[in-house]
HTML snippet that shows the backbone in 3Dmol.js (N, CA, C, O; Angstrom):
<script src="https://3Dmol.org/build/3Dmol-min.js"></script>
<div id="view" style="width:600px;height:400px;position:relative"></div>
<script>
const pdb = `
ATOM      1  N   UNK A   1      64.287 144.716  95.789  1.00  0.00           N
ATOM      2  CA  UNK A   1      65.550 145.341  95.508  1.00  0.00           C
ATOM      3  C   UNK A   1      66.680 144.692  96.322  1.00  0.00           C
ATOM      4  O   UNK A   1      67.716 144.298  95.788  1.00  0.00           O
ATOM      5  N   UNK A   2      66.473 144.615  97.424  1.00  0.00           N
ATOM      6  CA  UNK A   2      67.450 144.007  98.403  1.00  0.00           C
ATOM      7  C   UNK A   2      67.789 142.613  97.953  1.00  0.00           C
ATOM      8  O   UNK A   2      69.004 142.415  97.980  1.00  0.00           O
ATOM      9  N   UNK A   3      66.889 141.327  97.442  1.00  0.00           N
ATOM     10  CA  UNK A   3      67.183 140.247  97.004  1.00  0.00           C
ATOM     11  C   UNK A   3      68.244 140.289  95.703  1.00  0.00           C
ATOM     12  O   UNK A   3      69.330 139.712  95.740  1.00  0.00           O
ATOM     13  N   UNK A   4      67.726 141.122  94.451  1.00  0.00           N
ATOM     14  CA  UNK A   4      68.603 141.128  93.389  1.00  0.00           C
ATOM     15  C   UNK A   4      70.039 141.460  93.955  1.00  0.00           C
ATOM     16  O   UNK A   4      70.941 140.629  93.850  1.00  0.00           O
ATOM     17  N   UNK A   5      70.242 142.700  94.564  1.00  0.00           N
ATOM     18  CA  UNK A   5      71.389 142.974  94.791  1.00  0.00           C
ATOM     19  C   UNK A   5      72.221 142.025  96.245  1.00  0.00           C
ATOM     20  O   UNK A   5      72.948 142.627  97.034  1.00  0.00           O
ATOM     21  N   UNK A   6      72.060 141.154  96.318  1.00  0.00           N
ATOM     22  CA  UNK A   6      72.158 139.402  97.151  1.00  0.00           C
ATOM     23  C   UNK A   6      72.878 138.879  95.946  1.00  0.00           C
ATOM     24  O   UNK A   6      74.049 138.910  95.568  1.00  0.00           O
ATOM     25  N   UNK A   7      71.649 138.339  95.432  1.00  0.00           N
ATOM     26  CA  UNK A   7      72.443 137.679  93.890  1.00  0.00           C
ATOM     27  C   UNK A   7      73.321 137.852  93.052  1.00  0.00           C
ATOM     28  O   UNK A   7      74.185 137.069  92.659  1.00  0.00           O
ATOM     29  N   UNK A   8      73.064 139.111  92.705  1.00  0.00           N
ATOM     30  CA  UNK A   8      74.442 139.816  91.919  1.00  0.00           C
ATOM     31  C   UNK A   8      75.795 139.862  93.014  1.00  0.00           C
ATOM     32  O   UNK A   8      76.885 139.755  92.450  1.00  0.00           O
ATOM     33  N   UNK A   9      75.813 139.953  93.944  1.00  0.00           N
ATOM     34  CA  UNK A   9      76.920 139.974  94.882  1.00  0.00           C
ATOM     35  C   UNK A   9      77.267 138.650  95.045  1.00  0.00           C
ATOM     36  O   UNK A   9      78.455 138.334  94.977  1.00  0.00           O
ATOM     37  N   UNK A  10      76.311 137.732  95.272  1.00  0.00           N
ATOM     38  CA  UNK A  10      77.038 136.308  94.752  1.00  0.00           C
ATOM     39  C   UNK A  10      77.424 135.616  93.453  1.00  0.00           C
ATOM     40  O   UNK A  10      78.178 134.662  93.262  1.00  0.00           O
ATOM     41  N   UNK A  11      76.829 136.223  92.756  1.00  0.00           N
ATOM     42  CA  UNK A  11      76.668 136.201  91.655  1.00  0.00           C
ATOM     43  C   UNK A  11      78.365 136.539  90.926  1.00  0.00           C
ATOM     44  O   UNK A  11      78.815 135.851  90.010  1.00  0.00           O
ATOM     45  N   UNK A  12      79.116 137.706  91.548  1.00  0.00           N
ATOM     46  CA  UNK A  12      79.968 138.379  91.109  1.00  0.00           C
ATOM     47  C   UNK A  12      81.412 137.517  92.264  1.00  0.00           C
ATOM     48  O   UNK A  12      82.583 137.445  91.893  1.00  0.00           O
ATOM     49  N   UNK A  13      80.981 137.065  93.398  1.00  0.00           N
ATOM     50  CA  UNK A  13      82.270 136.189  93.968  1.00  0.00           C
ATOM     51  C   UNK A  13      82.112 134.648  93.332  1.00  0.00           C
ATOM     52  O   UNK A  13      82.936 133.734  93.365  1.00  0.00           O
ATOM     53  N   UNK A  14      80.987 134.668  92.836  1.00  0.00           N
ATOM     54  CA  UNK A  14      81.760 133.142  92.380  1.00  0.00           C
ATOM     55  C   UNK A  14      82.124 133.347  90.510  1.00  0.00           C
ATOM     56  O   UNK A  14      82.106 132.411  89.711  1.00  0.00           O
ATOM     57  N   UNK A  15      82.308 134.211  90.304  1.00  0.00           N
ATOM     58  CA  UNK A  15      83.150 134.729  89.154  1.00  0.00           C
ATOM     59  C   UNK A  15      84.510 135.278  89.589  1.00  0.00           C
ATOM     60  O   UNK A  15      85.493 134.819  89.008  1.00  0.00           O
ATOM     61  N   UNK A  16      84.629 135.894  90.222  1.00  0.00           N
ATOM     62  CA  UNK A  16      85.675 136.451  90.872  1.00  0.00           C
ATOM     63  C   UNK A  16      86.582 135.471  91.640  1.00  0.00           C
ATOM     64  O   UNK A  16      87.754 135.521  91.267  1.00  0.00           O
ATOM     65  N   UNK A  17      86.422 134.937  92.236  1.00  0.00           N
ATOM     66  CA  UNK A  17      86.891 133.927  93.564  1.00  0.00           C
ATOM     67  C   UNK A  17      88.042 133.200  92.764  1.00  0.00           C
ATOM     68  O   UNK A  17      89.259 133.326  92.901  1.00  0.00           O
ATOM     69  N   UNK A  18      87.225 132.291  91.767  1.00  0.00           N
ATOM     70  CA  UNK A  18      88.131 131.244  91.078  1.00  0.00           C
ATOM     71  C   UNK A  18      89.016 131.732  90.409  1.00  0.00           C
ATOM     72  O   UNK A  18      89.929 130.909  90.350  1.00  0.00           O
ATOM     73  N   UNK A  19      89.388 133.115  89.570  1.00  0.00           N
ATOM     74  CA  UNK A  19      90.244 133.913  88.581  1.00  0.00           C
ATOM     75  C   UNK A  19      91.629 134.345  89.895  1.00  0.00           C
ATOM     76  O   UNK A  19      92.806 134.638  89.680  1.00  0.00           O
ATOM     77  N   UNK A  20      90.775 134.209  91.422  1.00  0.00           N
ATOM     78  CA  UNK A  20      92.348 134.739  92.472  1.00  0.00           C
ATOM     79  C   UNK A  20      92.838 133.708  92.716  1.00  0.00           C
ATOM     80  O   UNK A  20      94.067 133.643  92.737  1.00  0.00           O
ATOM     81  N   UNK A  21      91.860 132.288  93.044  1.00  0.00           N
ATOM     82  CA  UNK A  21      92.316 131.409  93.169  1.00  0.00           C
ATOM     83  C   UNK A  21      93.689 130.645  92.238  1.00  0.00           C
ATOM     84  O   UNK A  21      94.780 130.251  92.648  1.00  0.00           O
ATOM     85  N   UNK A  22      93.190 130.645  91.074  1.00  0.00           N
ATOM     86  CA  UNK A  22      93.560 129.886  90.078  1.00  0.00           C
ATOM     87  C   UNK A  22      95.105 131.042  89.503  1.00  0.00           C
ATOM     88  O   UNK A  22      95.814 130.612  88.593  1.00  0.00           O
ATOM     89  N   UNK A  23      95.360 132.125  90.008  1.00  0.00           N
ATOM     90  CA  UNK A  23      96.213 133.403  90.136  1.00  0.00           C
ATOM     91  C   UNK A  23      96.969 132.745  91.339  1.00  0.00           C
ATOM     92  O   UNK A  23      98.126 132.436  91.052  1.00  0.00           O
ATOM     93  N   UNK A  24      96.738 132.575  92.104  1.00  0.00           N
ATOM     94  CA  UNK A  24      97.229 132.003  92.685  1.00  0.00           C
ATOM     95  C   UNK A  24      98.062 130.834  93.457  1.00  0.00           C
ATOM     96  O   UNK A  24      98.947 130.684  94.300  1.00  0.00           O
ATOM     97  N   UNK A  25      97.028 129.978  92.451  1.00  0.00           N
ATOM     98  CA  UNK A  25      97.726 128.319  92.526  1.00  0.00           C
ATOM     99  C   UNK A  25      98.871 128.595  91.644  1.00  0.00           C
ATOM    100  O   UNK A  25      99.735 127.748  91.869  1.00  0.00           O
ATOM    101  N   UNK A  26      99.305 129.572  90.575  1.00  0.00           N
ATOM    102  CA  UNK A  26     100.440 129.835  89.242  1.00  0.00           C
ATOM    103  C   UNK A  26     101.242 130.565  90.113  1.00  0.00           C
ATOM    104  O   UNK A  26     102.324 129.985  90.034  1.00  0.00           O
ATOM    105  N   UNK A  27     101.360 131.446  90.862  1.00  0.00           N
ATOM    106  CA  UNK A  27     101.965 131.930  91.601  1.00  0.00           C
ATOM    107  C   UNK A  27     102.948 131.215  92.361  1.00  0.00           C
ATOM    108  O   UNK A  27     104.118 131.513  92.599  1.00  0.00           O
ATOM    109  N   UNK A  28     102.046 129.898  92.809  1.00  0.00           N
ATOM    110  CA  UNK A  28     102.635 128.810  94.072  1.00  0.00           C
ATOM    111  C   UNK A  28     103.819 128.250  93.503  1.00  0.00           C
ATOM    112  O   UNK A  28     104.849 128.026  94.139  1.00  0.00           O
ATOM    113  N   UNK A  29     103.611 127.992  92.070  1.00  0.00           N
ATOM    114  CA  UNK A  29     104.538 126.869  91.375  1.00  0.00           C
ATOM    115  C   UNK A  29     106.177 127.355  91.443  1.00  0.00           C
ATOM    116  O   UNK A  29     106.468 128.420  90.899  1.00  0.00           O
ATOM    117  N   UNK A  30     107.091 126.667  92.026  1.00  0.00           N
ATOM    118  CA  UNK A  30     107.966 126.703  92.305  1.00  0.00           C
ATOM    119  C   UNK A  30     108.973 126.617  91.183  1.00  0.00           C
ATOM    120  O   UNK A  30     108.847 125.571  90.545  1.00  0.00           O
ATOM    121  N   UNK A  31     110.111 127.559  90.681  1.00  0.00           N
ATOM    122  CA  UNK A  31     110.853 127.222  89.506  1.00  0.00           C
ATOM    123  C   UNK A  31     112.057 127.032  89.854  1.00  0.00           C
ATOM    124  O   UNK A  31     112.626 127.616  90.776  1.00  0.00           O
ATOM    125  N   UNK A  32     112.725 125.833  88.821  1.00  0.00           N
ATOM    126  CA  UNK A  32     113.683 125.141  88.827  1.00  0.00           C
ATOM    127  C   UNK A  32     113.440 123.386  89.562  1.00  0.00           C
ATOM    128  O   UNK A  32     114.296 122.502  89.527  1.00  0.00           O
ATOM    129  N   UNK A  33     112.480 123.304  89.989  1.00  0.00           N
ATOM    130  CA  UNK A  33     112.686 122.004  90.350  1.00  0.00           C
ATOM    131  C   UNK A  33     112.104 121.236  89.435  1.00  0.00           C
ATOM    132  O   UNK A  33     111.610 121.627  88.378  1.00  0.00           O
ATOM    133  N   UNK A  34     112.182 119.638  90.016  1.00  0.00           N
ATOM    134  CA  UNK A  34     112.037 118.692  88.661  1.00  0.00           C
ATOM    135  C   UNK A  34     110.297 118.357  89.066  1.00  0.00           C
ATOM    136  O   UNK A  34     109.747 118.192  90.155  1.00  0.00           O
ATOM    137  N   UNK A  35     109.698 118.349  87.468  1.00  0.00           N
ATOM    138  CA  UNK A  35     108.566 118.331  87.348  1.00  0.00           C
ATOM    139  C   UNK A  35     107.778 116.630  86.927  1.00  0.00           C
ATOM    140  O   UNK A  35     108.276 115.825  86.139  1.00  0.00           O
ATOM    141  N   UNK A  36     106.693 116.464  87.569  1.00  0.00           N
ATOM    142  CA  UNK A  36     106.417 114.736  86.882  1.00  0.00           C
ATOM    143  C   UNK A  36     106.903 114.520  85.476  1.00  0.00           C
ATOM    144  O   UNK A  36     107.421 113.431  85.226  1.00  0.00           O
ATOM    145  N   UNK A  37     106.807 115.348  84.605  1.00  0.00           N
ATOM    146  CA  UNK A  37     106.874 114.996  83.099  1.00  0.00           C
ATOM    147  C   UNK A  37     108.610 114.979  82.543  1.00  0.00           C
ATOM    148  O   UNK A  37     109.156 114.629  81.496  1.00  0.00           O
ATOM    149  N   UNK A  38     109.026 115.469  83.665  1.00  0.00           N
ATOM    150  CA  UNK A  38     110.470 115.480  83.211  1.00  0.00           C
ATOM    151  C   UNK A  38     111.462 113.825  84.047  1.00  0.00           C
ATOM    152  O   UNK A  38     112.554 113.426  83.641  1.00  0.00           O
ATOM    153  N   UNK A  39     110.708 113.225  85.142  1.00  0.00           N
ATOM    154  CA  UNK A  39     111.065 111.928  85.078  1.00  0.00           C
ATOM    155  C   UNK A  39     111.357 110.232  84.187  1.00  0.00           C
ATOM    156  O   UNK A  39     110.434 109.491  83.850  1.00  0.00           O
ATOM    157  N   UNK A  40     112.611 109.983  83.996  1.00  0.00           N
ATOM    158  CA  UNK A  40     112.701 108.750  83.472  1.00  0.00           C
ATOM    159  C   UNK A  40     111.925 107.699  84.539  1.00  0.00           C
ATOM    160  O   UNK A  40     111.558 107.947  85.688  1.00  0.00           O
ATOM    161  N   UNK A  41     111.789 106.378  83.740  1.00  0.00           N
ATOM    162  CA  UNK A  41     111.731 105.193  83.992  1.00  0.00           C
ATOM    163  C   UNK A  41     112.339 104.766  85.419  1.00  0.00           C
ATOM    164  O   UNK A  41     113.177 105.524  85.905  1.00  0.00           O
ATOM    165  N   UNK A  42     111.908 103.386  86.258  1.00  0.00           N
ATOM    166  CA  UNK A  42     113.516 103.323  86.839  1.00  0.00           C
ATOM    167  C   UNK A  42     113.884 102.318  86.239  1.00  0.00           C
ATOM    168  O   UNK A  42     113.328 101.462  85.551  1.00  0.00           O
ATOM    169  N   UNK A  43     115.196 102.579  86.683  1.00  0.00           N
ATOM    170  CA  UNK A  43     116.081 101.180  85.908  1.00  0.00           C
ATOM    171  C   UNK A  43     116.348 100.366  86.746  1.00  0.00           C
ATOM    172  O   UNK A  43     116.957 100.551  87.799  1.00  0.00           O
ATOM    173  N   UNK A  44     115.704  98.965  86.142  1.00  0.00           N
ATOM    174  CA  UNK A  44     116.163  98.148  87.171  1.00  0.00           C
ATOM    175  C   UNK A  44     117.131  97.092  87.101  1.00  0.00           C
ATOM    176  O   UNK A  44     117.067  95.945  87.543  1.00  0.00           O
ATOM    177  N   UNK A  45     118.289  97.844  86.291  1.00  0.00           N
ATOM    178  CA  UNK A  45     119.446  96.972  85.522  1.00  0.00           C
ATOM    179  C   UNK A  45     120.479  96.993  86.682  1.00  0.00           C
ATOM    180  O   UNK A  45     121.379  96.163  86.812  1.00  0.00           O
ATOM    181  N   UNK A  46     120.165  98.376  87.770  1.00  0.00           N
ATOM    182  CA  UNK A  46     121.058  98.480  88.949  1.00  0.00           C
ATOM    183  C   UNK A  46     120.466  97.587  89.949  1.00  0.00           C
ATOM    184  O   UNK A  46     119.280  97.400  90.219  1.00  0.00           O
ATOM    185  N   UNK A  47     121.930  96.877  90.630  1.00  0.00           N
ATOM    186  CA  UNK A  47     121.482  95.872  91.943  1.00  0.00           C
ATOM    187  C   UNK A  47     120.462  96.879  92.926  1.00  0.00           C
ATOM    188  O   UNK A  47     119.295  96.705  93.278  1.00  0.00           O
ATOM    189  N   UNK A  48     121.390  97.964  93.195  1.00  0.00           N
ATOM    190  CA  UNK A  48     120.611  98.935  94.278  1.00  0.00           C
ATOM    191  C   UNK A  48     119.150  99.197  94.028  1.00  0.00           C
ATOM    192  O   UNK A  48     118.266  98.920  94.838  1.00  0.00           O
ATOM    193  N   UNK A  49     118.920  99.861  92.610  1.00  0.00           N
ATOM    194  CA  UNK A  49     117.668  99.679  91.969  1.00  0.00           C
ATOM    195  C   UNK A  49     116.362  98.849  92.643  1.00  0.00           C
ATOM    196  O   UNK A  49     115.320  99.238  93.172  1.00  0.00           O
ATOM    197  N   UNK A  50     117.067  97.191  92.298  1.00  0.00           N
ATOM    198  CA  UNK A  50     116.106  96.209  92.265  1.00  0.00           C
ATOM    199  C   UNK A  50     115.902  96.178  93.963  1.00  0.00           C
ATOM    200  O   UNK A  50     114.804  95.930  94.462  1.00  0.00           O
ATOM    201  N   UNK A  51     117.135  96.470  94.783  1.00  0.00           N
ATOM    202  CA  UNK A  51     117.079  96.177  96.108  1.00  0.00           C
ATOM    203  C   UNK A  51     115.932  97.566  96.339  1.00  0.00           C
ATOM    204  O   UNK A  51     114.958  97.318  97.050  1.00  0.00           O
ATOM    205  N   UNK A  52     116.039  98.877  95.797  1.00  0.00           N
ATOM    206  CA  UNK A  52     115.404  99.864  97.287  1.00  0.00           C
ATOM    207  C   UNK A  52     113.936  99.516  96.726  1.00  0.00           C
ATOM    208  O   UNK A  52     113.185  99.030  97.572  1.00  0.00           O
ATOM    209  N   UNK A  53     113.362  99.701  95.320  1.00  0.00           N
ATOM    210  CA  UNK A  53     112.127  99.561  94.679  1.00  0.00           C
ATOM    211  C   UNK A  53     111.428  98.162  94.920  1.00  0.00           C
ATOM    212  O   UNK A  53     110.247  98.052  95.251  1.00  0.00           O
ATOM    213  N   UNK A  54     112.303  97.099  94.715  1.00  0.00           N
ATOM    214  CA  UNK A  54     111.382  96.066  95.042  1.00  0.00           C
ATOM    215  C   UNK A  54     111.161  95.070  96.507  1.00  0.00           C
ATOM    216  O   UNK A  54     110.227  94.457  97.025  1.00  0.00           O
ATOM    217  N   UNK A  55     113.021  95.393  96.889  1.00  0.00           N
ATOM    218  CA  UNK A  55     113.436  94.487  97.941  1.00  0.00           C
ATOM    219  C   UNK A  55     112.871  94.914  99.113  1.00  0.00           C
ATOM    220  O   UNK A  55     112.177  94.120  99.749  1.00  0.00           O
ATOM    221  N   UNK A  56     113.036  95.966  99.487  1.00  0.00           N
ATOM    222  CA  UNK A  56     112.543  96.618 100.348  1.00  0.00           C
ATOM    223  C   UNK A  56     111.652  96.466 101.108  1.00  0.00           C
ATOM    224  O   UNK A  56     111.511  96.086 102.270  1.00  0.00           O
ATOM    225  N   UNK A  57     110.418  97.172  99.471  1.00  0.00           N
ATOM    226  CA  UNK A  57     109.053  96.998  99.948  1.00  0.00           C
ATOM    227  C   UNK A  57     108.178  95.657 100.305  1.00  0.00           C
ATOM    228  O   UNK A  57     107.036  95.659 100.764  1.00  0.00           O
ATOM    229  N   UNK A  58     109.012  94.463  99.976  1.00  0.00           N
ATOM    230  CA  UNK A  58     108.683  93.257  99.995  1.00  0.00           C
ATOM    231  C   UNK A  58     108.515  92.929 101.403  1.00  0.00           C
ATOM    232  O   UNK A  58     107.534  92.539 102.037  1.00  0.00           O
ATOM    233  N   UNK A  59     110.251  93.297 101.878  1.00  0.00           N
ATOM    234  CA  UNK A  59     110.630  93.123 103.197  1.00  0.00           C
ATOM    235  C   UNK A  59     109.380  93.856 103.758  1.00  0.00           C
ATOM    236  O   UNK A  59     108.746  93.088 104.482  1.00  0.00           O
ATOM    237  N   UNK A  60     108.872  94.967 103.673  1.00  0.00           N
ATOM    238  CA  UNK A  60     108.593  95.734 104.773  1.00  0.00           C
ATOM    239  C   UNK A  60     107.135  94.919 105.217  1.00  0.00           C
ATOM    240  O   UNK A  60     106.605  94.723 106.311  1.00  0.00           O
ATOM    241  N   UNK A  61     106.648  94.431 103.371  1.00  0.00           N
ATOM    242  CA  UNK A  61     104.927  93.867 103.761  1.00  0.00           C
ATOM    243  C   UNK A  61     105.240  92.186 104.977  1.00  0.00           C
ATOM    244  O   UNK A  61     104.666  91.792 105.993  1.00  0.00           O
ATOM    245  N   UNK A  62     106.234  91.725 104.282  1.00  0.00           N
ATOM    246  CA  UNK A  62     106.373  90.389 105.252  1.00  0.00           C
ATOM    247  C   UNK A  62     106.665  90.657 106.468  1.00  0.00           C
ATOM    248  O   UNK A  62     106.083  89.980 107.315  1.00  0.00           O
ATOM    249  N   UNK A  63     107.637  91.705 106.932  1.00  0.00           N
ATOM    250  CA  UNK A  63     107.468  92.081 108.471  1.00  0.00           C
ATOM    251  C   UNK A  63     106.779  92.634 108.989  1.00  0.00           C
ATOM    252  O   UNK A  63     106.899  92.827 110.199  1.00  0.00           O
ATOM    253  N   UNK A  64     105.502  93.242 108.077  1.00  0.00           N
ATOM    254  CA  UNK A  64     104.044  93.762 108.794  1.00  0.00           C
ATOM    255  C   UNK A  64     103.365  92.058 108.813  1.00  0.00           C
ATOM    256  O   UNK A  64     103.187  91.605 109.944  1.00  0.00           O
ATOM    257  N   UNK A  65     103.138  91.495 108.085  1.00  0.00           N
ATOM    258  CA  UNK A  65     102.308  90.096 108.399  1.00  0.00           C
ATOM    259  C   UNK A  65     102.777  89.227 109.379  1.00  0.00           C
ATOM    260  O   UNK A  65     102.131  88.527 110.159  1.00  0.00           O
ATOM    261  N   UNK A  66     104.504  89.411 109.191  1.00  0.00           N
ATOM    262  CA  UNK A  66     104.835  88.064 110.728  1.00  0.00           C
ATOM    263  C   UNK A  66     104.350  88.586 112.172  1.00  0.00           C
ATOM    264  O   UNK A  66     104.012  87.927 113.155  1.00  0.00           O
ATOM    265  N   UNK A  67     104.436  90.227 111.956  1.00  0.00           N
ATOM    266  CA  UNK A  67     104.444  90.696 112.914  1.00  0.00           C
ATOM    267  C   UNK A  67     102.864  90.928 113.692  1.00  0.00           C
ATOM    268  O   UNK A  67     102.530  90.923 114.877  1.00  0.00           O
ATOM    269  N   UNK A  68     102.107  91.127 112.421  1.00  0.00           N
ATOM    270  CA  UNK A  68     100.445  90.892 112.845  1.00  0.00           C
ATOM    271  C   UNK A  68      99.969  89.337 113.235  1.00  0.00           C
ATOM    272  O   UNK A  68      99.023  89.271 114.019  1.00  0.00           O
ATOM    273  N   UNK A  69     100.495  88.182 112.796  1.00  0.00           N
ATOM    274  CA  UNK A  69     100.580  87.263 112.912  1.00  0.00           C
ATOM    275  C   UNK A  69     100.508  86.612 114.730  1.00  0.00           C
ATOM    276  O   UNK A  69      99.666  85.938 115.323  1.00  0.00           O
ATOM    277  N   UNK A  70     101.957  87.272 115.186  1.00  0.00           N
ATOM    278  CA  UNK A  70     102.092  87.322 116.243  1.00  0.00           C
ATOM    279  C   UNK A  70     101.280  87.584 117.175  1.00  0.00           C
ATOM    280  O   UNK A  70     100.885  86.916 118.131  1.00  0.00           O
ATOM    281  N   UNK A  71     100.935  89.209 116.613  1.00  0.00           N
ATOM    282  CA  UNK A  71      99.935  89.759 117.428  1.00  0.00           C
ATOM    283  C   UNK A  71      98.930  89.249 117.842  1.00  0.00           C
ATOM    284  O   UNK A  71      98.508  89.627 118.934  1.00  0.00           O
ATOM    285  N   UNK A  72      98.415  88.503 117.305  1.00  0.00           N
ATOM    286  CA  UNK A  72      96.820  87.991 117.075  1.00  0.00           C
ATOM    287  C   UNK A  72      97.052  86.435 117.803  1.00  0.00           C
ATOM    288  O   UNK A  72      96.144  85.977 118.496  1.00  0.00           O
ATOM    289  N   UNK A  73      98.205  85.736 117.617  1.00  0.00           N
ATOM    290  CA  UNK A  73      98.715  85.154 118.182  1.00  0.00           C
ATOM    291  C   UNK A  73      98.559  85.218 120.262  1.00  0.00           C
ATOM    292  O   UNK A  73      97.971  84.491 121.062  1.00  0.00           O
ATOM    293  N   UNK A  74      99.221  86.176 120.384  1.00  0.00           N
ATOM    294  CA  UNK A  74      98.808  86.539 121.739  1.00  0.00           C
ATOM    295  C   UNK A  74      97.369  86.822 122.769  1.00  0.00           C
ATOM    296  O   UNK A  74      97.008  86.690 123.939  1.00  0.00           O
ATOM    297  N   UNK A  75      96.892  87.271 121.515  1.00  0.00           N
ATOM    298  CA  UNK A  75      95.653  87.726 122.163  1.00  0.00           C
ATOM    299  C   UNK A  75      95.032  85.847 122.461  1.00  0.00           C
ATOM    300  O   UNK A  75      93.955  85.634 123.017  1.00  0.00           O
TER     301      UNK A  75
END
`;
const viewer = $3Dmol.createViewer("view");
viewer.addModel(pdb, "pdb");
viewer.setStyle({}, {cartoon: {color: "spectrum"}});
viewer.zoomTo();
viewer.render();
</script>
């Protein structure tokens, strides 16, 4: 007797659990802000554009390599 009523009690939170959970994750969702599906493209017809998206990140990998470069350099 004691085992069945084990099972059924687990039995009944992992039915239960996911219906508060999942109540909950809908709850979280925040309204009015902008959602993935509501994003355009970028455009990269703007100078600024091409500079923050591509220039940037270019810069940032070549001043991690000169700079590891160095490093290794010293040692």
């Amino acid at each position: 007797m004691q085992q069945k009523s084990k099972y059924v009690y687990s039995f009944r939170s992992l039915i239960i659990l996911p219906m508060l959970l999942a109540t909950a994750a809908v709850a979280q969702s925040p309204q009015g802000l902008p959602k993935p599906s509501d994003n355009d493209p970028i455009d990269l017809s703007s100078p600024f554009s091409i500079i923050f998206y591509i220039g940037i990140p270019v810069l940032a990998i070549v001043l991690y390599l000169v700079m590891r470069g160095r490093k290794k350099r010293e040692k």
